[in-house]
The first five atom37 places (N, CA, C, CB, O) and aatype in JSON, in Angstrom:
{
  "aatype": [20, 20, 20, 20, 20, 20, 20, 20, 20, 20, 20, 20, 20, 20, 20, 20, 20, 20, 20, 20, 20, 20, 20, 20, 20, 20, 20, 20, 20, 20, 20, 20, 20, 20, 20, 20, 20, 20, 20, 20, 20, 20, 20, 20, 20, 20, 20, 20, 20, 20, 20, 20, 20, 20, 20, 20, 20, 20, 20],
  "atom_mask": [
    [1, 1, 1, 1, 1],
    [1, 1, 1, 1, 1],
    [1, 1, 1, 1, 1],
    [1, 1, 1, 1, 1],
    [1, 1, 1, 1, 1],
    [1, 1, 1, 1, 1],
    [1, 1, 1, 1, 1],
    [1, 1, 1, 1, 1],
    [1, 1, 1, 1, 1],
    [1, 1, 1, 1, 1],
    [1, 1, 1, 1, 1],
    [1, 1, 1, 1, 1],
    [1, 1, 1, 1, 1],
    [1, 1, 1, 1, 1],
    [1, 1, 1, 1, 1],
    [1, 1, 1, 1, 1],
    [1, 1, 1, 1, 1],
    [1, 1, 1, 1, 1],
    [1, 1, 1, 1, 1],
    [1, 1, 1, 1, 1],
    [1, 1, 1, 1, 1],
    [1, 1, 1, 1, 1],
    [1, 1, 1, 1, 1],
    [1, 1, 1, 1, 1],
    [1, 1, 1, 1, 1],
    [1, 1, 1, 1, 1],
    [1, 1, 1, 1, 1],
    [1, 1, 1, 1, 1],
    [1, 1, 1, 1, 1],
    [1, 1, 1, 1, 1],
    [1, 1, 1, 1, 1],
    [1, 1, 1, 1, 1],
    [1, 1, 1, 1, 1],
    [1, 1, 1, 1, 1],
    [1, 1, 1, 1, 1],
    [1, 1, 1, 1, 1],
    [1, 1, 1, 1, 1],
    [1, 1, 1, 1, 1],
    [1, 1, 1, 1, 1],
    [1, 1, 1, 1, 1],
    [1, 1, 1, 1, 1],
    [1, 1, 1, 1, 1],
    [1, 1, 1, 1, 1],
    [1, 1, 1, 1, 1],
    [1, 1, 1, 1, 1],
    [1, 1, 1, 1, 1],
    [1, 1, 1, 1, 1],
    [1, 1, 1, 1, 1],
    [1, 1, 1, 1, 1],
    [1, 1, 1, 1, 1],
    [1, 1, 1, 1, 1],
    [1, 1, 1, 1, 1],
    [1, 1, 1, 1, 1],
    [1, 1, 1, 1, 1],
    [1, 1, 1, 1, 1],
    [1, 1, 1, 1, 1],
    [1, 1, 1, 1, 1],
    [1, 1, 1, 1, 1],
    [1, 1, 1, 1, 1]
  ],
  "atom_positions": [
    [[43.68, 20.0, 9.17], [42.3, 19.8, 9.62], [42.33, 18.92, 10.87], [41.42, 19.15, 8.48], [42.71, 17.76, 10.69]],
    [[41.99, 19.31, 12.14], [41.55, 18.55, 13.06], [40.81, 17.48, 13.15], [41.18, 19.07, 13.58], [40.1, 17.52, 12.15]],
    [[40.54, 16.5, 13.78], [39.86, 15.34, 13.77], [38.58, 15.29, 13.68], [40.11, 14.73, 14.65], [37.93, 14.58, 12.91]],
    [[38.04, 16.32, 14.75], [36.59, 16.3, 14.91], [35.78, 16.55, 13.32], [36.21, 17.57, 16.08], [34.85, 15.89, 12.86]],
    [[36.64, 18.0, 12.56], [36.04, 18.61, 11.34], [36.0, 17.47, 10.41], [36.87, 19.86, 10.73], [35.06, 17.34, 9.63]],
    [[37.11, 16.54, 10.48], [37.27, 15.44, 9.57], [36.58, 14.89, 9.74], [38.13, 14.77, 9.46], [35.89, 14.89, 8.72]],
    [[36.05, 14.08, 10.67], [34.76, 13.21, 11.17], [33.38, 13.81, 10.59], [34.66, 13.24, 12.92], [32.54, 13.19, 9.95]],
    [[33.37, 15.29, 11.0], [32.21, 15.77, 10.89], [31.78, 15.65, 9.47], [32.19, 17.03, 11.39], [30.75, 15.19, 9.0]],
    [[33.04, 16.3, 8.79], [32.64, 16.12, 7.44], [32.18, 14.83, 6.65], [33.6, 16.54, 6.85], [31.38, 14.75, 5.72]],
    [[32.87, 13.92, 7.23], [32.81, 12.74, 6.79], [31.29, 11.63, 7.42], [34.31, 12.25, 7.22], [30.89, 10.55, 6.98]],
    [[30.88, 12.32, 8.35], [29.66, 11.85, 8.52], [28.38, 12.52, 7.84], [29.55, 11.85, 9.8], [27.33, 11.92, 7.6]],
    [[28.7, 14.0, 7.54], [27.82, 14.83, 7.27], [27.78, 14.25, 5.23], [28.43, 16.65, 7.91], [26.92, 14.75, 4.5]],
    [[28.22, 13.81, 4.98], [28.31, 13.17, 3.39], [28.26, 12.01, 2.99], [29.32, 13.37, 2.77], [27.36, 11.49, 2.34]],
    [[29.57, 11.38, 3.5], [29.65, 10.13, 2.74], [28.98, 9.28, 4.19], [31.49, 9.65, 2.05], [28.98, 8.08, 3.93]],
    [[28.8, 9.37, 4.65], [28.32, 8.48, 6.39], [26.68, 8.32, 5.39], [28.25, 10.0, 8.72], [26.14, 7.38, 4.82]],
    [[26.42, 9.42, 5.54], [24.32, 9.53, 5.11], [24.01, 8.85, 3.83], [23.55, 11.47, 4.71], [23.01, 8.26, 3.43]],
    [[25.53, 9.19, 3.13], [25.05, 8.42, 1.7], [25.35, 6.85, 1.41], [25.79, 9.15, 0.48], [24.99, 6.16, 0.46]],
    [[26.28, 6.44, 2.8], [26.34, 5.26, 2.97], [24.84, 4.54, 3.61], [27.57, 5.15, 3.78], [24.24, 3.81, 2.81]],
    [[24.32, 4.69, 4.8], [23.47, 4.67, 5.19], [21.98, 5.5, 4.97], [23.99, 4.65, 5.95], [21.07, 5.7, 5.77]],
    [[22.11, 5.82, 3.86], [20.84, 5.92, 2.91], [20.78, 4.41, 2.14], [21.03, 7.34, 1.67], [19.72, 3.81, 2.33]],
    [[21.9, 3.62, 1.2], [21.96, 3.46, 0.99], [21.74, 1.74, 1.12], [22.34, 4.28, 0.87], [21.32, 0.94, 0.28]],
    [[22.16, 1.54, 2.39], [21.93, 0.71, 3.27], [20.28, 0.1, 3.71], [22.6, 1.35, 4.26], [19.76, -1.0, 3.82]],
    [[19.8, 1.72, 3.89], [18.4, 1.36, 4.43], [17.7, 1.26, 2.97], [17.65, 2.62, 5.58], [16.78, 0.44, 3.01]],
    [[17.84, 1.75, 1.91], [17.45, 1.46, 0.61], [17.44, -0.23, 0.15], [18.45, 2.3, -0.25], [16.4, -0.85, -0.08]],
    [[18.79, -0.81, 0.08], [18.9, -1.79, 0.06], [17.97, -3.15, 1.34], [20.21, -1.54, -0.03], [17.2, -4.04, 1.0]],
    [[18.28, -2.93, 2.29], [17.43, -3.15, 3.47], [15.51, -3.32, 2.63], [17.77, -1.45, 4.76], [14.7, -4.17, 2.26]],
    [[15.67, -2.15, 2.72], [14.11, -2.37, 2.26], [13.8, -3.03, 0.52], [13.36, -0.66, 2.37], [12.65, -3.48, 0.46]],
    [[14.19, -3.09, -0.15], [14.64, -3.82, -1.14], [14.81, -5.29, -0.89], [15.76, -3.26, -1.54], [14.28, -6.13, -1.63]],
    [[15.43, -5.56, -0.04], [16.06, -7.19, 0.18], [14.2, -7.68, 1.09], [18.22, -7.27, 1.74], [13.57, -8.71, 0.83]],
    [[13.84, -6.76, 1.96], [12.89, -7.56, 2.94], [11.08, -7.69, 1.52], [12.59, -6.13, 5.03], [10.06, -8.36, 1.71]],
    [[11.36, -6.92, 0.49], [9.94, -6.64, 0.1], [10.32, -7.39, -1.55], [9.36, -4.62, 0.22], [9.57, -7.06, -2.47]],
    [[11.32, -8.24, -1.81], [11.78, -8.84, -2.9], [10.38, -9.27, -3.27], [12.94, -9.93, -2.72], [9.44, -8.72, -2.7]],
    [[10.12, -10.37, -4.33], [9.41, -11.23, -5.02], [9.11, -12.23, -3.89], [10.13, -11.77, -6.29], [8.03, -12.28, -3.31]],
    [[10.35, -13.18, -3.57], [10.65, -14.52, -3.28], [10.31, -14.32, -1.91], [12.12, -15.09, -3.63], [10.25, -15.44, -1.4]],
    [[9.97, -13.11, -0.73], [10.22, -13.2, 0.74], [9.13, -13.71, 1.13], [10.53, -11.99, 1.5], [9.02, -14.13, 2.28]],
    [[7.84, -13.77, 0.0], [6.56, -13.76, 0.93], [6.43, -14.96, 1.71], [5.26, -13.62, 0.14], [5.96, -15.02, 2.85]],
    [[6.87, -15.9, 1.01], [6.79, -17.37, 1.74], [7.2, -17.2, 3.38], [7.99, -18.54, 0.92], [6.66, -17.63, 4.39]],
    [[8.25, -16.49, 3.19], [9.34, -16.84, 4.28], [8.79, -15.64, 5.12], [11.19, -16.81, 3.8], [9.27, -15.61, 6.26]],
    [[8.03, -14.78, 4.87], [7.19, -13.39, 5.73], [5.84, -14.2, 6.53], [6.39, -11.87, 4.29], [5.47, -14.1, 7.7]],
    [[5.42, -14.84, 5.65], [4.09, -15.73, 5.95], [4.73, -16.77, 6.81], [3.26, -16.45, 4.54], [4.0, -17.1, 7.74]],
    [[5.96, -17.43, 6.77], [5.66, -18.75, 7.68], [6.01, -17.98, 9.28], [6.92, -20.39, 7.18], [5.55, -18.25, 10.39]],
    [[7.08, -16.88, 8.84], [7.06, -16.07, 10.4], [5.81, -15.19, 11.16], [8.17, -14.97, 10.29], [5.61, -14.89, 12.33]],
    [[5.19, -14.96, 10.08], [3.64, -14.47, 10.56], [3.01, -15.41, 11.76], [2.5, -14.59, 9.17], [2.84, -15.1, 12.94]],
    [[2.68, -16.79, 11.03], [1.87, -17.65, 11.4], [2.4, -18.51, 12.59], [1.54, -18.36, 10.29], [1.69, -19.27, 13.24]],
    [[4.23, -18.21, 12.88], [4.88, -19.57, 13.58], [4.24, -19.31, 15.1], [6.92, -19.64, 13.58], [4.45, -20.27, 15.85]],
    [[3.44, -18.12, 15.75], [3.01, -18.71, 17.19], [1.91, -19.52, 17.11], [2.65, -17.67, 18.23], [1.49, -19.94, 18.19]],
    [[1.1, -19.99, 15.7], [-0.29, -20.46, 15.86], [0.46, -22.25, 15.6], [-1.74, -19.62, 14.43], [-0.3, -23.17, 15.28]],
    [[1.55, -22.44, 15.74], [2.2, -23.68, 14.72], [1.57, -25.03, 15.96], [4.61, -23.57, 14.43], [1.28, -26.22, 15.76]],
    [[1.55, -24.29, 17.05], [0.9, -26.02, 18.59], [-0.25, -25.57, 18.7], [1.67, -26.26, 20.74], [-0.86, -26.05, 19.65]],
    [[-1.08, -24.44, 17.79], [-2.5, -24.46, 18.16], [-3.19, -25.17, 18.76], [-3.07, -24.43, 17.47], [-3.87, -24.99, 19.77]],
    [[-2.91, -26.69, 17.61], [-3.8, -28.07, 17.5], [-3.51, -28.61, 18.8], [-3.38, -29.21, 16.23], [-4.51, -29.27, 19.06]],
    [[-2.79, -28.69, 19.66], [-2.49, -29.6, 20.89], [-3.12, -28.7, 21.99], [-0.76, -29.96, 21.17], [-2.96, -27.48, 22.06]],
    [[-3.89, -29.51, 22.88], [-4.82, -29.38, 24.07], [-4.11, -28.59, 24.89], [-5.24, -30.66, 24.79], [-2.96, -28.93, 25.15]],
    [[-4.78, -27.14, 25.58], [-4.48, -26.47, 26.56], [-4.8, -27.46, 28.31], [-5.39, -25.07, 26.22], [-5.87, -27.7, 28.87]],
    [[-3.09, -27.87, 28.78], [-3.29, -28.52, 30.09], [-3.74, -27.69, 31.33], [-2.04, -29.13, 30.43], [-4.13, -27.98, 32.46]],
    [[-3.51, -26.5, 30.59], [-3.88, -25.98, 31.84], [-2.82, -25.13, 33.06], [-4.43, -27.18, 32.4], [-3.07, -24.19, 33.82]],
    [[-1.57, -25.93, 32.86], [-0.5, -25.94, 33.45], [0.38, -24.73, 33.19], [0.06, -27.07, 33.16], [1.32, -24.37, 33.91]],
    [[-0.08, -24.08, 31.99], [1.06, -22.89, 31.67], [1.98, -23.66, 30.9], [1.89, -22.15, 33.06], [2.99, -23.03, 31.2]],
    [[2.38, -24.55, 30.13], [3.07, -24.91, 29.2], [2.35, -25.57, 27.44], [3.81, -25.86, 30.05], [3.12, -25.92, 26.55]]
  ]
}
């Protein structure tokens, strides 16, 4: 068997069922129980210098 067919095959199966598997897990790990905290404080972190006075200056 040539290289390419080997590859091919090997992407066309075990490659997809690796990376099915991957993005399964992936989405699993980001939508757990425990993430919301940590989803919410990245939501909110551009409002975190709200409270401090616009100078005006661009900073």
């Amino acid at each position: 068997m040539e290289t390419y067919s080997l590859l091919r095959t090997f992407a066309d199966s075990w490659m997809l069922l690796a990376l099915t598997v991957i993005f399964v897990g992936v989405c699993l790990w980001a939508y757990r129980p425990g993430s919301r905290e940590i989803h919410d404080d990245a939501a909110n972190a551009i409002f975190r210098d709200d409270d401090r006075p616009d100078t005006g200056d661009g900073k």
